[in-house]
N, C-alpha and C positions, 0 to 999 in steps of 0.2 A: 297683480297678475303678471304684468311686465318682470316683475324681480323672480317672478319665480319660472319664468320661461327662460330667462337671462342663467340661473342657476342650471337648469335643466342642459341650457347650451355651453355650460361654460364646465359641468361634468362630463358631456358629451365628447368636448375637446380634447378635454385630459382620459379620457379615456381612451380616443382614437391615439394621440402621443403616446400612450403608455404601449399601445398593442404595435406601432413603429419603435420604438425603443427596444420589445421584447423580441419582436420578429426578425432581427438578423440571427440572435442566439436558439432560436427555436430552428431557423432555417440549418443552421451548423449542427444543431444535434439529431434533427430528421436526417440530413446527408450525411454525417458521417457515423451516427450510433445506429440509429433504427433501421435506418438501407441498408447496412451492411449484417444485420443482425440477423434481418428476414433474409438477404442472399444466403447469408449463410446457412440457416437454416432450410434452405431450400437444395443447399448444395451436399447437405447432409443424405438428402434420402439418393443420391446419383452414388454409382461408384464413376465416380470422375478421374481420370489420370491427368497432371502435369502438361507432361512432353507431347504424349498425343492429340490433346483439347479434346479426349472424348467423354460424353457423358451420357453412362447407361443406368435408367432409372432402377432400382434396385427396391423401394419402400425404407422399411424399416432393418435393413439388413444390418445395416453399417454397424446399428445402436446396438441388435444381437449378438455381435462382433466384441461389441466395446465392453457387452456386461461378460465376457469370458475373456478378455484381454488379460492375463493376470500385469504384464508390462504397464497398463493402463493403471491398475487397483495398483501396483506398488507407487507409480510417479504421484497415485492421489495419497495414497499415505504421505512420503515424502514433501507435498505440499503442506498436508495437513500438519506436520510436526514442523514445516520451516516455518507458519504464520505461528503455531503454541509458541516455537522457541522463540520468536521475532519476539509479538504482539506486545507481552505484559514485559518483558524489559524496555522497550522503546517507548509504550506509553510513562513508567514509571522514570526513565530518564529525562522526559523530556516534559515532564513535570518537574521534577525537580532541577534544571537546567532554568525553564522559564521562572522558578520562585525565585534561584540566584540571581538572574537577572534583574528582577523586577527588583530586587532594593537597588538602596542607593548605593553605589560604587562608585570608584574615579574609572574615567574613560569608559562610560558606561555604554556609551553608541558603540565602539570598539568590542565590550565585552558582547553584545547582542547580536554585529554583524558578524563576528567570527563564524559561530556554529552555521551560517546562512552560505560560507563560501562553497561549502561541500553540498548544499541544495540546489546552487545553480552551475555547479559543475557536471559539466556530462556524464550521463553515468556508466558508458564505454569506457571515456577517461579516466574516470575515477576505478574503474573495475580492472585494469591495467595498471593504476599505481597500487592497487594491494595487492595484484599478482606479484608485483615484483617484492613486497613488501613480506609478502608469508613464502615468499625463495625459503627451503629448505638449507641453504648454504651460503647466500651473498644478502637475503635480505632484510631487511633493516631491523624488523621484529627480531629474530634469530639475531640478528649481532647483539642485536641488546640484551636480550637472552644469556649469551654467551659471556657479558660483560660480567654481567651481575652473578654468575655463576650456574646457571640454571644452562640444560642441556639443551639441543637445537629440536625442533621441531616441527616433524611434515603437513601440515596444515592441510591443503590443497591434495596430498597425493594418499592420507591418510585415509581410511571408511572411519572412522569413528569422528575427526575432527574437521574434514572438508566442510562439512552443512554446517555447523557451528562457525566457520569463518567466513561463509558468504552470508550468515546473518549476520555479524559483526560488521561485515564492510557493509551492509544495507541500513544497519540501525547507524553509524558513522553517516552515512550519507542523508538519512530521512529525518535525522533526529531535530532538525534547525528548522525543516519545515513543519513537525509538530509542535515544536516551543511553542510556535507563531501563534498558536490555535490558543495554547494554556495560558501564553504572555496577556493576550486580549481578557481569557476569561478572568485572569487576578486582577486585571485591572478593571474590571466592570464589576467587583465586590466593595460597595461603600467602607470605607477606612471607617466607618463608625461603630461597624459590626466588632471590628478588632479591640477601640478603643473601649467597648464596654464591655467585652469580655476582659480587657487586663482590670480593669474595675474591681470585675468581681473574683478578681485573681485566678483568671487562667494561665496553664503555662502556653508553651508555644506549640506542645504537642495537642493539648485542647483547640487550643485555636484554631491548628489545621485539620483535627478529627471532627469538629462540631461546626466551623465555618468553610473552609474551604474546601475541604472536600465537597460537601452538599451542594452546594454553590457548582461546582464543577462539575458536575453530575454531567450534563447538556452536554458540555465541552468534551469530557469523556467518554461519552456514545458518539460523536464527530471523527474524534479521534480514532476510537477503534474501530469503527467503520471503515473508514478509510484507509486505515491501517491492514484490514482485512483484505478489503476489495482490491490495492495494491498489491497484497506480498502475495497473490491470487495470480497474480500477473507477471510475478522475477521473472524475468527472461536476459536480460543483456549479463548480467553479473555470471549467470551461471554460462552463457555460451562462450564470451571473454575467459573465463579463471579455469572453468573445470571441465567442459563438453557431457557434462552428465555423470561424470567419473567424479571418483574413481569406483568402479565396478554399478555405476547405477546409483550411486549413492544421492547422488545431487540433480535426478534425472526428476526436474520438475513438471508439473504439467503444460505447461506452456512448451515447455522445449522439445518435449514429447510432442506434442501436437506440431512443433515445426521440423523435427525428423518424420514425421509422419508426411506430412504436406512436399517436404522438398528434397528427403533423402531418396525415401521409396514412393515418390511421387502419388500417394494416397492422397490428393486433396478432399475426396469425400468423406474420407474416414477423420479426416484434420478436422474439419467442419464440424463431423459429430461430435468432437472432442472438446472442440468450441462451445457447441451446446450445451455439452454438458457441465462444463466447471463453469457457463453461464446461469442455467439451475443450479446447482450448488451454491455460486458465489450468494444471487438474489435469496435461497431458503437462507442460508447463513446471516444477510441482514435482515430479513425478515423477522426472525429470533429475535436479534440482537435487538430490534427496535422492540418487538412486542414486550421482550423481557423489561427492558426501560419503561414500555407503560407501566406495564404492572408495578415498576418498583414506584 
């Protein structure tokens, strides 16, 4: 009877430690996700100005507004094509970055910390060195360009090729922090799997079609989740390099919502704007997981 009161108090404890352990990180996400989620959500039904702090409650006006906005429907296309155009290159690179990694090379810490410098770089700073990098005339792209015989190129000032290089400078800069994800899951697939598939004489492309890929599944849906819920969010890249230009091209939802909020001091209508690419972003993982049940 003793031993089993003693168990009863010794789950007890570890149960109290576990719920002290969890509760600074549950304290940080009620104060800084969910309070500001429901403010804002509340700030949505006001037309609120800026400069004046006034706030006149309005209902459901804002949201009226936003389903006729057409400025609104274009910056959500424009989102919706930078995460297509992002997504499945940057997943696919940075699979295949972490399998190179993962063999054996010389100076192999070296080869792994590289792609990691441009993760913990800021990404003001980093969105700064490839403004200066896609210069139509001095920048370093374009010199190279020009070396090699190929003609110079506007990048940034161009409608057809701005949004294709602020995803290039995003998948440059996120790519070291998704390895991370892939690097983990190759190495959590027993070496024995491999070893009896060369057995039975598979090649290399079996090997990755029939073992690692499947195996990666989990790490996959991590990946593009996050990947999603991010590129949902560009904002420094595109205020740094483009201002939404050239002609709206690059006029993402995020940035939208901060011309909204601090240009023409609509902060009620910013809020609604909030909420909504917050619905969107959650039905988009919502899919994304349900689809993974199923598979």
């Amino acid at each position: 009877m003793s031993t089993f009161l003693s168990n009863i108090t010794h789950r007890k404890h570890l149960q109290i430690w576990g719920i002290l352990f969890f509760l600074p990180a549950l304290i940080i996400l009620v104060t800084f996700r969910l309070v500001p989620i429901f403010l804002s959500l509340r700030v949505s039904f006001y037309d609120a100005h800026l400069l004046r702090g006034t706030e006149t409650f309005i209902g459901l006006e804002n949201f009226a507004i936003a389903l006729q906005d057409q400025v609104l429907i274009d910056s959500l296309k424009t989102t919706g094509l930078y995460v297509l155009m992002k997504i499945p290159v940057q997943v696919v690179l940075a699979l295949g970055l972490a399998m190179l990694v993962n063999r054996r090379l010389m100076f192999r810490g070296l080869v792994r910390s590289t792609p990691l410098m441009a993760v913990v770089m800021p990404m003001s700073i980093a969105a700064m060195l490839w403004q200066l990098m896609y210069h139509p005339t001095n920048g370093l792209i374009n010199s190279i360009f020009r070396t090699i015989g190929l003609p110079a190129q506007p990048f940034l000032t161009d409608i057809q090729q701005a949004l294709p290089a602020l995803v290039g400078m995003t998948i440059w800069k996120d790519l070291g922090f998704y390895m991370i994800f892939y690097l983990a899951g190759l190495q959590g697939i027993p070496g024995e799997y491999y070893d009896a598939a060369r057995v039975d004489g598979a090649s290399g492309w079996d090997e990755f079609r029939h073992i690692t890929l499947p195996l990666l599944r989990r790490t996959t849906l991590v990946v593009v989740l996050l990947s999603t819920v991010f590129a949902f969010q560009v904002f420094v890249p595109v205020y740094v390099m483009t201002q939404g230009g050239p002609r709206g091209v690059t006029n993402v939802i995020v940035y939208y919502m901060y011309t909204a909020a601090f240009h023409f001091m609509r902060v009620g209508y910013a809020n609604t704007i909030a909420i909504i690419t917050l619905v969107i972003v959650l039905a988009i993982a919502a899919f994304q997981l349900k689809v993974s049940r199923d598979d």
